[in-house]
PyMOL Python script that loads the backbone (N, CA, C, O; Angstrom):
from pymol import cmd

cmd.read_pdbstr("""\
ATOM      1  N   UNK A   1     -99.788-199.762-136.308  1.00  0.00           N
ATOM      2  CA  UNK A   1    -101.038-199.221-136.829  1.00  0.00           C
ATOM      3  C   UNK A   1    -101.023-199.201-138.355  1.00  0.00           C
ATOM      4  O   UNK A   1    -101.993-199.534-139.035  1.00  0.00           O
ATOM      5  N   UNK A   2     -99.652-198.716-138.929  1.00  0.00           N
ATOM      6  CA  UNK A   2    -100.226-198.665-140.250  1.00  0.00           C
ATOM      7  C   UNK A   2     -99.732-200.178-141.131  1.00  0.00           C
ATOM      8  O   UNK A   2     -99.969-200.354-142.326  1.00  0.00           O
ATOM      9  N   UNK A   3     -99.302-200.769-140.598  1.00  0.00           N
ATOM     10  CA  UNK A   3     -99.172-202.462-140.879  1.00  0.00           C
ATOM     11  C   UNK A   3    -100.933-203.045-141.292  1.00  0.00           C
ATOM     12  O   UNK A   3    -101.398-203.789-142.156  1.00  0.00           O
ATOM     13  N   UNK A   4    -101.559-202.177-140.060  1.00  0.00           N
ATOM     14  CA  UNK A   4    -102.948-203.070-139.917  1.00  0.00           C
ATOM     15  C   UNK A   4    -103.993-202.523-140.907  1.00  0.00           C
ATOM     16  O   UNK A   4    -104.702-203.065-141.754  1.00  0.00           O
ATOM     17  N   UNK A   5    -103.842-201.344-140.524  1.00  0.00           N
ATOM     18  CA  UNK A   5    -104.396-199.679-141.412  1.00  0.00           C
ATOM     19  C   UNK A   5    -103.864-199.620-142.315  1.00  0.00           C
ATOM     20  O   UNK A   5    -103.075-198.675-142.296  1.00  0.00           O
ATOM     21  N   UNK A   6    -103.854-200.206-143.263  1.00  0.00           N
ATOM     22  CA  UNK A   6    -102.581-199.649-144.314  1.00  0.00           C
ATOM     23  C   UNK A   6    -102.672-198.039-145.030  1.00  0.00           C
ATOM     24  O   UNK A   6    -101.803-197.177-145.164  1.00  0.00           O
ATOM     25  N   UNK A   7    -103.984-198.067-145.376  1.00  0.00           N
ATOM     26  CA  UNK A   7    -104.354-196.847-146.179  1.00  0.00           C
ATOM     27  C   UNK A   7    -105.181-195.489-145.649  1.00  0.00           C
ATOM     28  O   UNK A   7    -105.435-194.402-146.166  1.00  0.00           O
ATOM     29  N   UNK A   8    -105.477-196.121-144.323  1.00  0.00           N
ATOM     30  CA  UNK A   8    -106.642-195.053-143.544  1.00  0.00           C
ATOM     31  C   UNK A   8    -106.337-193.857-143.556  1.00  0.00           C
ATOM     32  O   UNK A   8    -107.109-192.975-143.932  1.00  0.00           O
ATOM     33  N   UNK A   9    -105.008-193.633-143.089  1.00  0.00           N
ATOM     34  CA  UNK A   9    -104.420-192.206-143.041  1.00  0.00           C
ATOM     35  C   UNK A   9    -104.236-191.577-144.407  1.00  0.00           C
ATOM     36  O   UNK A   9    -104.109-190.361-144.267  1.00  0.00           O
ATOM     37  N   UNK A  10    -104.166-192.013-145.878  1.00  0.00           N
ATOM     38  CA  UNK A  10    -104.153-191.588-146.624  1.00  0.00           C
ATOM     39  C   UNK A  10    -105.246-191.192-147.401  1.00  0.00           C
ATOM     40  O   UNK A  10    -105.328-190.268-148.210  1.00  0.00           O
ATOM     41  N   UNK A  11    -106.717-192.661-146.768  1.00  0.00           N
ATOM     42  CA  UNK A  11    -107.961-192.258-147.453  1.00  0.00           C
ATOM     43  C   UNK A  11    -108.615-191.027-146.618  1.00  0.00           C
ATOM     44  O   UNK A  11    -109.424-190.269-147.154  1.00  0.00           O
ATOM     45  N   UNK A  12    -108.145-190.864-145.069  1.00  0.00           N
ATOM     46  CA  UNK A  12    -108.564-189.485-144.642  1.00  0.00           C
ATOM     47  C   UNK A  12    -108.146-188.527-145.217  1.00  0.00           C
ATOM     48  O   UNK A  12    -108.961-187.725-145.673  1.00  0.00           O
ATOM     49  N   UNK A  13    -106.734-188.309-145.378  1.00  0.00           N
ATOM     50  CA  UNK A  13    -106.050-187.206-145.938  1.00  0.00           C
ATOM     51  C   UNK A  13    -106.623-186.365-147.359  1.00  0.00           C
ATOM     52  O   UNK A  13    -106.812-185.183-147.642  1.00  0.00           O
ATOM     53  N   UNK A  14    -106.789-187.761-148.108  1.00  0.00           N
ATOM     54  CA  UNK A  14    -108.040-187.333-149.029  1.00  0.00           C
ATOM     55  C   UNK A  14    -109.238-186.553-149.050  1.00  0.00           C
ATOM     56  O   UNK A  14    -109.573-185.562-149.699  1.00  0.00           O
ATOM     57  N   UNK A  15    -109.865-187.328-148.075  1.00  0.00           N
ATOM     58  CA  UNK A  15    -111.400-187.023-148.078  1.00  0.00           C
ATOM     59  C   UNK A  15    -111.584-185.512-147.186  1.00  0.00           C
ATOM     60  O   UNK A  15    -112.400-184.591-147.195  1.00  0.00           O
ATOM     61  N   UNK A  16    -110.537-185.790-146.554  1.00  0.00           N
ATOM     62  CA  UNK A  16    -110.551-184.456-145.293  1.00  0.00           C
ATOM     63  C   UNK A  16    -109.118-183.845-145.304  1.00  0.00           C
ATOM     64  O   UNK A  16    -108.694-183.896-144.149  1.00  0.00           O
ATOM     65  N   UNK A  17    -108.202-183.287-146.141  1.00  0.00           N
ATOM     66  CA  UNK A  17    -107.513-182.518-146.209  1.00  0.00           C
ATOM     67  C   UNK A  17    -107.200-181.073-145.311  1.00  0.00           C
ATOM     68  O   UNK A  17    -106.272-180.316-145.027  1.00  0.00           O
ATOM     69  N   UNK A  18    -108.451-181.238-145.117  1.00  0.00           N
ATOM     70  CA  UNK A  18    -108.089-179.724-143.767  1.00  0.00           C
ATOM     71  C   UNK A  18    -107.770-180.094-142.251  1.00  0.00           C
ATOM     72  O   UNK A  18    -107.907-179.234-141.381  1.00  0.00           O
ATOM     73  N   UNK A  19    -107.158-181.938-141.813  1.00  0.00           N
ATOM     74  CA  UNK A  19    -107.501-181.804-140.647  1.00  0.00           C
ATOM     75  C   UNK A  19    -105.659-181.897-140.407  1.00  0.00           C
ATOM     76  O   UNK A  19    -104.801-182.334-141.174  1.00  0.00           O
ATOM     77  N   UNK A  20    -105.535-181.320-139.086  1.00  0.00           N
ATOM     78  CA  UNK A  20    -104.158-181.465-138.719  1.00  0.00           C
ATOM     79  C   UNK A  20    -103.973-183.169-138.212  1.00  0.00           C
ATOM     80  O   UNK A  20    -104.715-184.133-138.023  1.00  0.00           O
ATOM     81  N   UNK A  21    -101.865-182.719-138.095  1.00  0.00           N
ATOM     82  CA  UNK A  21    -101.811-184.438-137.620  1.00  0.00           C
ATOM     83  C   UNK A  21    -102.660-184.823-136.069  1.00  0.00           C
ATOM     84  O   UNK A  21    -103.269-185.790-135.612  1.00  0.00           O
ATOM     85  N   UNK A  22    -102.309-183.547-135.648  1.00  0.00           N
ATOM     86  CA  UNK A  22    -103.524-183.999-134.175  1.00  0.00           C
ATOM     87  C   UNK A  22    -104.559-184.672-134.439  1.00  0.00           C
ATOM     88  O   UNK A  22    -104.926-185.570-133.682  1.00  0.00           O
ATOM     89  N   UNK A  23    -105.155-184.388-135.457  1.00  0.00           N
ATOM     90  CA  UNK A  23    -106.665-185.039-135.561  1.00  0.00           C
ATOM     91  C   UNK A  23    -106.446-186.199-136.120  1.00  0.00           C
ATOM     92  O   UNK A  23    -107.078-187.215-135.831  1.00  0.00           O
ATOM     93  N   UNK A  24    -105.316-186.123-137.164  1.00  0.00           N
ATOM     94  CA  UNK A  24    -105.248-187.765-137.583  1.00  0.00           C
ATOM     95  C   UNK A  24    -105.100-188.246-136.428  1.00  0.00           C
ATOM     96  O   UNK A  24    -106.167-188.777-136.122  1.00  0.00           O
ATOM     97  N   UNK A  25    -104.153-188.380-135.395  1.00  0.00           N
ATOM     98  CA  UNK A  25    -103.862-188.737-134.647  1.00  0.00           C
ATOM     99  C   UNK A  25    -105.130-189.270-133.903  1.00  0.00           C
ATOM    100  O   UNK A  25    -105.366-190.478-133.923  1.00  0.00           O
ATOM    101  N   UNK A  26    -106.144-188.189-133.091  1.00  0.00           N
ATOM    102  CA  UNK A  26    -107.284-188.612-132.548  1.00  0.00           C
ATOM    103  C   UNK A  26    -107.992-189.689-133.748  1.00  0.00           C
ATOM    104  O   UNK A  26    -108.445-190.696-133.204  1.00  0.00           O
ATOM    105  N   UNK A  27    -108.086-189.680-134.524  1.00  0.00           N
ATOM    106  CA  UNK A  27    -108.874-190.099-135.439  1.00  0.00           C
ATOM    107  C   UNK A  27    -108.548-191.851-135.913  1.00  0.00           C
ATOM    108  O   UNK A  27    -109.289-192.655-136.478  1.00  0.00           O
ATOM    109  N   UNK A  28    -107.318-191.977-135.477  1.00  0.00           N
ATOM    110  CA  UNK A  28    -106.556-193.343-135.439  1.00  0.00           C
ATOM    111  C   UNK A  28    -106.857-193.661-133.854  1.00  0.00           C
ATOM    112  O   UNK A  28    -107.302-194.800-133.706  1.00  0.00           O
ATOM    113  N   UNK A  29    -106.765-193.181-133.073  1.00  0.00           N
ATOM    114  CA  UNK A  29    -107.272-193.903-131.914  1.00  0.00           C
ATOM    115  C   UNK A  29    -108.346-194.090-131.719  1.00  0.00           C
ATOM    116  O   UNK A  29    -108.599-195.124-131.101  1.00  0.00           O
ATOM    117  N   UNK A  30    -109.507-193.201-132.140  1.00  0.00           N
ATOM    118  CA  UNK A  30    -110.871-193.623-132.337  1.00  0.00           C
ATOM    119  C   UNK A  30    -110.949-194.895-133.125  1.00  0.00           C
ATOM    120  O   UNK A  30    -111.805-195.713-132.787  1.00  0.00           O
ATOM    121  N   UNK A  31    -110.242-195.132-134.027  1.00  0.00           N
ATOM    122  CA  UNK A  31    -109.844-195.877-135.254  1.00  0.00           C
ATOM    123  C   UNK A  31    -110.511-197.586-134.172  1.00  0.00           C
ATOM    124  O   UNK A  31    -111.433-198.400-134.232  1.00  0.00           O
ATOM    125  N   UNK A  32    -109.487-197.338-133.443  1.00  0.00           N
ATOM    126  CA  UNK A  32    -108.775-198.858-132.817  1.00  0.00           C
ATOM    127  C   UNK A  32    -109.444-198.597-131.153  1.00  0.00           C
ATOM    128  O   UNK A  32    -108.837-198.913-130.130  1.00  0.00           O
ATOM    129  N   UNK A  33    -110.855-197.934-131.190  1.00  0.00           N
ATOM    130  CA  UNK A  33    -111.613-198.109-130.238  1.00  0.00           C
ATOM    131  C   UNK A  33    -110.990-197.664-128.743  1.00  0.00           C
ATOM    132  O   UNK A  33    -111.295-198.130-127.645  1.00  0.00           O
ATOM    133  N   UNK A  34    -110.059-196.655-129.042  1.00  0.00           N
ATOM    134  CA  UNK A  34    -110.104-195.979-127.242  1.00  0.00           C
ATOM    135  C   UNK A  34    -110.987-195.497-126.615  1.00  0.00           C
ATOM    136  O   UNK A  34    -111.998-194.990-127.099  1.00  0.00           O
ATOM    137  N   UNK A  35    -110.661-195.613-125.214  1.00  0.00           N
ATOM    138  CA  UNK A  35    -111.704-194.746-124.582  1.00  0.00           C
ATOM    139  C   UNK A  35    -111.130-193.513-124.263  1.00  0.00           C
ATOM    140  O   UNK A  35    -109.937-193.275-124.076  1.00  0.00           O
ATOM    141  N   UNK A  36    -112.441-192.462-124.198  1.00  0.00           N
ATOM    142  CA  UNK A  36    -111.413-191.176-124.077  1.00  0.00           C
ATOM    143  C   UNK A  36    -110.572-190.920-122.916  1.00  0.00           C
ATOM    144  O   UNK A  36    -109.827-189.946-123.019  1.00  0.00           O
ATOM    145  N   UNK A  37    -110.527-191.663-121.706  1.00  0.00           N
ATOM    146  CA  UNK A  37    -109.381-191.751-120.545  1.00  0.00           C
ATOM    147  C   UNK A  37    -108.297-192.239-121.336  1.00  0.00           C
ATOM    148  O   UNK A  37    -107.320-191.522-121.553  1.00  0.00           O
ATOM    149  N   UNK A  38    -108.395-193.477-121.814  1.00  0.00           N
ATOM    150  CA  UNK A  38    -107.115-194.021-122.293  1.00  0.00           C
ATOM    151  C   UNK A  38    -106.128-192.800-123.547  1.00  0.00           C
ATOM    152  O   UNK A  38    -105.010-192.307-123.402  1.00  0.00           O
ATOM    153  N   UNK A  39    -106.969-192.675-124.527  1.00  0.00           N
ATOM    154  CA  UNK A  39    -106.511-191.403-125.461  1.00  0.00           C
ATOM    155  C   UNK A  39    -106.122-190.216-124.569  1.00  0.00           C
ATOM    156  O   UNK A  39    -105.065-189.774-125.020  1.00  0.00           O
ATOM    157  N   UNK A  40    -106.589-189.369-123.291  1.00  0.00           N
ATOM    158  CA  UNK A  40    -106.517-188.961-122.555  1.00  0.00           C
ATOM    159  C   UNK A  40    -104.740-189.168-121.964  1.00  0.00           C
ATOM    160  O   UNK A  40    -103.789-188.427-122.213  1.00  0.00           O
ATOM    161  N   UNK A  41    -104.759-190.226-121.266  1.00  0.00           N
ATOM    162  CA  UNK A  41    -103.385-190.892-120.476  1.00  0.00           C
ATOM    163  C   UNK A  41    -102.262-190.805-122.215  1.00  0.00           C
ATOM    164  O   UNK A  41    -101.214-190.165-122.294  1.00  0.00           O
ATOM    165  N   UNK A  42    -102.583-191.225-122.811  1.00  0.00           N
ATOM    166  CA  UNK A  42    -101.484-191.184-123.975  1.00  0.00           C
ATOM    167  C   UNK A  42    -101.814-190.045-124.404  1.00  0.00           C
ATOM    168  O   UNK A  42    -102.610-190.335-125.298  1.00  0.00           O
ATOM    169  N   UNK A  43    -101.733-188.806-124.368  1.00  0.00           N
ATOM    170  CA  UNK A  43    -102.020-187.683-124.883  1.00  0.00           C
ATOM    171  C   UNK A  43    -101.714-186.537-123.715  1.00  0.00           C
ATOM    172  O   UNK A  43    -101.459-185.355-123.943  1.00  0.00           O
ATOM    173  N   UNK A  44    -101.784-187.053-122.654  1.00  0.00           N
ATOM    174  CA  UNK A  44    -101.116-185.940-121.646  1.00  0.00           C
ATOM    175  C   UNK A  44    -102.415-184.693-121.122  1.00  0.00           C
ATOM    176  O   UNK A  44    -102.331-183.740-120.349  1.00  0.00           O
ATOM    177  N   UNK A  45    -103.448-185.171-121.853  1.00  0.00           N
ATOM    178  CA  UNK A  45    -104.596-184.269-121.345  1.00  0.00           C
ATOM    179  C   UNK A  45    -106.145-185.043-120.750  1.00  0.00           C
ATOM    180  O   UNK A  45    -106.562-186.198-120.667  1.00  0.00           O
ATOM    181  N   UNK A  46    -106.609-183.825-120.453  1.00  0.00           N
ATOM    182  CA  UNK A  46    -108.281-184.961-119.240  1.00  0.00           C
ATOM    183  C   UNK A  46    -109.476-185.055-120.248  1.00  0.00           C
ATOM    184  O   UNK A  46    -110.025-184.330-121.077  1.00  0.00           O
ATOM    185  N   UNK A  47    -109.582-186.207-119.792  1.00  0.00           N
ATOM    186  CA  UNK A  47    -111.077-186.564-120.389  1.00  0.00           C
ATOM    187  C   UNK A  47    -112.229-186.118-120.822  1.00  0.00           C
ATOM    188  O   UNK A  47    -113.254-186.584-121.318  1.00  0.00           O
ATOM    189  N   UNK A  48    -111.743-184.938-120.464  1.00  0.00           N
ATOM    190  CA  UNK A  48    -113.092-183.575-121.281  1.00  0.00           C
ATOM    191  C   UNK A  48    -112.423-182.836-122.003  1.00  0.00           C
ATOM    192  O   UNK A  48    -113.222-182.369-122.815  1.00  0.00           O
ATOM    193  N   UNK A  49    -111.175-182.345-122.248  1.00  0.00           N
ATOM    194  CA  UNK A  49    -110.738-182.075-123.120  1.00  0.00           C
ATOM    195  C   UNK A  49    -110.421-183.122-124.506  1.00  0.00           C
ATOM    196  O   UNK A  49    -109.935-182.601-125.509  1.00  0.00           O
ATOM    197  N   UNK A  50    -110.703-184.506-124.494  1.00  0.00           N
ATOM    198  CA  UNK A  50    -110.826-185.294-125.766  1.00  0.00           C
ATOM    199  C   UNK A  50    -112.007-185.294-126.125  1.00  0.00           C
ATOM    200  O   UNK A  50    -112.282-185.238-127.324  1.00  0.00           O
ATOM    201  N   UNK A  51    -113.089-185.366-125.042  1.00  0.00           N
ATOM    202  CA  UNK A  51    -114.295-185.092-125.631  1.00  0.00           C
ATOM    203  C   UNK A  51    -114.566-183.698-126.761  1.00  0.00           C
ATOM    204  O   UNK A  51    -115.173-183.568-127.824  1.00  0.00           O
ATOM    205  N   UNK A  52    -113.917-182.970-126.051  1.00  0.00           N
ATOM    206  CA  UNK A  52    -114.019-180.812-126.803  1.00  0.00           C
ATOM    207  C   UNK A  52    -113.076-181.729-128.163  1.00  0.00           C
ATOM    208  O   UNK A  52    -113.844-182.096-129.052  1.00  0.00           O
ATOM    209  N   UNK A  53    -111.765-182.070-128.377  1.00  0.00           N
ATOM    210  CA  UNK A  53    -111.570-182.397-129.434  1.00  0.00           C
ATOM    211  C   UNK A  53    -111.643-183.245-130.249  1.00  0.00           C
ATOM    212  O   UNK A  53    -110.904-183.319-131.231  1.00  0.00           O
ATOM    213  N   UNK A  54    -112.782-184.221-129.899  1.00  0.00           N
ATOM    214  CA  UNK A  54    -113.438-185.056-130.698  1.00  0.00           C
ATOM    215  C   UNK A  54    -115.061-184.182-131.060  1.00  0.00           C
ATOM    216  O   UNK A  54    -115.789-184.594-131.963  1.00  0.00           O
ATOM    217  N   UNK A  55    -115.264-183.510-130.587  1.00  0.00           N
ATOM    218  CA  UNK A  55    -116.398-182.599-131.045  1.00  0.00           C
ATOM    219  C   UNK A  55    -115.878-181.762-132.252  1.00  0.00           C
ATOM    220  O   UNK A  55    -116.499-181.867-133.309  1.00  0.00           O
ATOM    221  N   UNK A  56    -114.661-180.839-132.182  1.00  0.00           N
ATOM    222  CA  UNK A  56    -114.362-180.189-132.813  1.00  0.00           C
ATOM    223  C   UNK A  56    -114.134-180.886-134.075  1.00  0.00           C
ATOM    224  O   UNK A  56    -114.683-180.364-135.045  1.00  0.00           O
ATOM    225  N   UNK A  57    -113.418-181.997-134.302  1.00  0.00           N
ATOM    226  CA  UNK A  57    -113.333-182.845-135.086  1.00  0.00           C
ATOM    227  C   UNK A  57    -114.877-183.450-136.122  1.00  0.00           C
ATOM    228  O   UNK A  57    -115.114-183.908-137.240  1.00  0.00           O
ATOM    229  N   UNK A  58    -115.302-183.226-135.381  1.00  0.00           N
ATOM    230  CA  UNK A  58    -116.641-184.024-135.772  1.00  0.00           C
ATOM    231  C   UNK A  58    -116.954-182.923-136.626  1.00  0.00           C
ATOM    232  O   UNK A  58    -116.893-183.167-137.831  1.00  0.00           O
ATOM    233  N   UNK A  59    -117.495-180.974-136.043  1.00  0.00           N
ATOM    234  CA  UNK A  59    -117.565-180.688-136.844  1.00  0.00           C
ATOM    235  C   UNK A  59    -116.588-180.232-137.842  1.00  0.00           C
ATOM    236  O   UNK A  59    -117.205-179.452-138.568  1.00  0.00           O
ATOM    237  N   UNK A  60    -115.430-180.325-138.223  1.00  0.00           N
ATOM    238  CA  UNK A  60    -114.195-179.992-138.912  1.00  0.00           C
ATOM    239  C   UNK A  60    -114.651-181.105-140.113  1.00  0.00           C
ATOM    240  O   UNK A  60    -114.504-180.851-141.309  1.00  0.00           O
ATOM    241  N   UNK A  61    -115.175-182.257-139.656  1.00  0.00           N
ATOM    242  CA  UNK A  61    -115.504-183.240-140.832  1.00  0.00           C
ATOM    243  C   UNK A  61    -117.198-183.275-141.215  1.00  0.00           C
ATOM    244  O   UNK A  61    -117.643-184.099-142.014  1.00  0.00           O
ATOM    245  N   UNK A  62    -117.931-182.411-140.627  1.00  0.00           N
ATOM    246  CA  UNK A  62    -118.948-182.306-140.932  1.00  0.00           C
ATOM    247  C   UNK A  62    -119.264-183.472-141.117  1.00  0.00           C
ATOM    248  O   UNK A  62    -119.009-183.976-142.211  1.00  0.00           O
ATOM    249  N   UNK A  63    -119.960-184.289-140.021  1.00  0.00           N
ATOM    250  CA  UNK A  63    -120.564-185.387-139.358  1.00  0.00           C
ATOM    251  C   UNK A  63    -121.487-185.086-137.939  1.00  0.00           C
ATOM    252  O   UNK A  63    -121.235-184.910-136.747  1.00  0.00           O
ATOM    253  N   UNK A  64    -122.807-185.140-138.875  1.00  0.00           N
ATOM    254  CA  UNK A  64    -123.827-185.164-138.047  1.00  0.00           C
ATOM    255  C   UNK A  64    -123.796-185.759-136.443  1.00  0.00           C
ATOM    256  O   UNK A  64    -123.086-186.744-136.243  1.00  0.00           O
ATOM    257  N   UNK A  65    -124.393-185.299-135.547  1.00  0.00           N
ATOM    258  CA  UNK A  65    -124.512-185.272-133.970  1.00  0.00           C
ATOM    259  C   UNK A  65    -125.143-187.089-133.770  1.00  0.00           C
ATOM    260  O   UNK A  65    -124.681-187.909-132.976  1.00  0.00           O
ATOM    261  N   UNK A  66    -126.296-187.315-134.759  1.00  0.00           N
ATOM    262  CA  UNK A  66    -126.578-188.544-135.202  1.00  0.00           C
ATOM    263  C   UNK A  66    -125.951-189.602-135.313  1.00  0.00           C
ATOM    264  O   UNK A  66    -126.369-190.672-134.872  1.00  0.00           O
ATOM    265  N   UNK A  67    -124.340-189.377-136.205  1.00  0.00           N
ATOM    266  CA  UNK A  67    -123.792-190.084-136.959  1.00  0.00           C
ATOM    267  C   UNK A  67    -122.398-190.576-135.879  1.00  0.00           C
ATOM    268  O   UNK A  67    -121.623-189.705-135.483  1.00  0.00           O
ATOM    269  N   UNK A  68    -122.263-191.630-135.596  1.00  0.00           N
ATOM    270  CA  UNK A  68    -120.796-192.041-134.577  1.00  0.00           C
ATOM    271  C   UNK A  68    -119.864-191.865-135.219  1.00  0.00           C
ATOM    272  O   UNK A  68    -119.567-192.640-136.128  1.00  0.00           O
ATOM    273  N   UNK A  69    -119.265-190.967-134.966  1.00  0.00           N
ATOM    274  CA  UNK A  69    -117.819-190.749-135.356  1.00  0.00           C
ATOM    275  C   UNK A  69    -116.858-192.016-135.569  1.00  0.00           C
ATOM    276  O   UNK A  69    -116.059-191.944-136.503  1.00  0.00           O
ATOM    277  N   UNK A  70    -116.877-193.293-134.690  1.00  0.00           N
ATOM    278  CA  UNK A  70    -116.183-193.967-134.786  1.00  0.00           C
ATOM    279  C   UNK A  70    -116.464-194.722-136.386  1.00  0.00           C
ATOM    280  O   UNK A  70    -115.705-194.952-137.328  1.00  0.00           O
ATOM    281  N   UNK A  71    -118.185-195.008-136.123  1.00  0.00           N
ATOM    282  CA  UNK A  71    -118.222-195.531-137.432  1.00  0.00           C
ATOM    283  C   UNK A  71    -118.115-195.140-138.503  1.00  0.00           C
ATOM    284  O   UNK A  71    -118.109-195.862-139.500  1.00  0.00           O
ATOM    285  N   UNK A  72    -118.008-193.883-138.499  1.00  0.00           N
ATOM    286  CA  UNK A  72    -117.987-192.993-140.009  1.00  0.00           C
ATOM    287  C   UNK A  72    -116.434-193.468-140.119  1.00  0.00           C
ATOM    288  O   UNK A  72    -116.269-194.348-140.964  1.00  0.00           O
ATOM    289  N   UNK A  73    -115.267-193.052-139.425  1.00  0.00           N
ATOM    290  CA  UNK A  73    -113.776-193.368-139.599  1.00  0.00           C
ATOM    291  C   UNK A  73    -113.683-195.217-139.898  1.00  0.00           C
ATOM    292  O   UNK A  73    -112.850-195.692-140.671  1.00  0.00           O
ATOM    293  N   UNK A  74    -114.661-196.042-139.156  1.00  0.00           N
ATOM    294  CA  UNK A  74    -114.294-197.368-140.045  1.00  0.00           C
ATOM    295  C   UNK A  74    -115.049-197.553-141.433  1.00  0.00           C
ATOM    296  O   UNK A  74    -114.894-198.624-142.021  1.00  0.00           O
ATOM    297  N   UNK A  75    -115.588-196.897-141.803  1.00  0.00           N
ATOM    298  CA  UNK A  75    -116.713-196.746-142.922  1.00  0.00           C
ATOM    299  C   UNK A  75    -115.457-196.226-143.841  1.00  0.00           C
ATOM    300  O   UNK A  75    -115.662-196.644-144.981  1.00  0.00           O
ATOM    301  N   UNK A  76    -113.932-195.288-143.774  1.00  0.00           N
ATOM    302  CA  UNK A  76    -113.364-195.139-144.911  1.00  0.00           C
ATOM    303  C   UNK A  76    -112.337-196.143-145.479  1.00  0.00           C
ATOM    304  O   UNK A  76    -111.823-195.944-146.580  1.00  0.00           O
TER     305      UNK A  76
END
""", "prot")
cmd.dss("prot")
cmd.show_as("cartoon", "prot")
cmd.util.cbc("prot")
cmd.orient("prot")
């Protein structure tokens, strides 16, 4: 990931300083287009609980209900 990504995790860290590595974490798999089963199976938890922490996330980065999360994270 960070071969491909080189800087993502650092231009988040920047821009969003308040998020834990969990969220980087979610935030790199959103990155590289999981689905939330798959993030789910590598993460050890169910498919509605990635949804609750991709919500929480969303607002933690204050990103509109409007706005796709995925694309805002390839947009940095």
């Amino acid at each position: 990931f960070e071969k491909v990504h080189q800087s993502f995790i650092k231009n988040l860290n920047v821009k969003h300083p308040e998020l834990s590595p969990t969220d980087l974490r979610l935030c790199a798999y959103l990155l590289i287009d999981l689905s939330p089963k798959e993030i789910a199976n590598i993460s050890n938890i169910s498919p509605e609980s990635v949804r609750k922490r991709k919500q929480r996330l969303r607002d933690k980065m204050g990103i509109e209900a409007s706005q796709s999360i995925e694309e805002y994270l390839k947009s940095l």
